[in-house]
C-alpha positions, 0 to 999 in steps of 0.5 A: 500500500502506498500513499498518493496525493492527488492535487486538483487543479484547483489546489484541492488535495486528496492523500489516498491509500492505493493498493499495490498494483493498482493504478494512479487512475484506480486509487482515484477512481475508488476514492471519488478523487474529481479530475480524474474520468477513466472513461476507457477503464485503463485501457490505454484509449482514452486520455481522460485519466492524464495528470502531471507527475511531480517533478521530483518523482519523474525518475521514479515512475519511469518513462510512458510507452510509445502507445502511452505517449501516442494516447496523450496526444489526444488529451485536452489539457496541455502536454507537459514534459512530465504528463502521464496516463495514470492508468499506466502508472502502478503502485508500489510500495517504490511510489509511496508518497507520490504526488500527481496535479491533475489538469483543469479539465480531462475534455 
């Protein structure tokens, strides 16, 4: 179990408990954190589940896919050098207290 802080966009923080091997995306979902839609379930076909990751956890989460890299470029929000699919971001007990931002709007 890892502790992940989702901060909305608006400043709002959410410290969730996400079971190891879940995704970003699932913690959010389960725990009703808002900005985060999900809409393809994390199939890796939508990117209504893009959040930027924090700066200093970068060399944590590793680098996307090319497929992750190929599906942000249909999200709303601005593409940033560290913008991730969550739902391709898993937790481990290596990404407690991971810190993701989430954009104004995943539309």
């Amino acid at each position: 179990m890892a502790v992940v802080t989702y901060i909305e966009h608006d400043g709002a923080e959410h410290k969730v408990d996400v079971a190891d091997g879940d995704s970003v995306m699932q913690g959010a979902l389960n725990n009703g954190v808002e900005g985060i839609v999900g809409e393809c379930g994390g199939g890796l076909a939508c990117a209504t589940c893009h959040c930027y990751v924090d700066e200093s956890w970068i060399d944590r989460t590793g680098t996307p896919s090319q497929e992750e890299t190929e599906m942000l470029e249909a999200a709303s929000a601005e593409i940033k050098a560290n913008s991730r699919l969550s739902c391709q971001l898993f937790v481990s007990d290596a990404l407690d207290g991971l810190v993701v931002r989430l954009p104004e709007s995943q539309y």
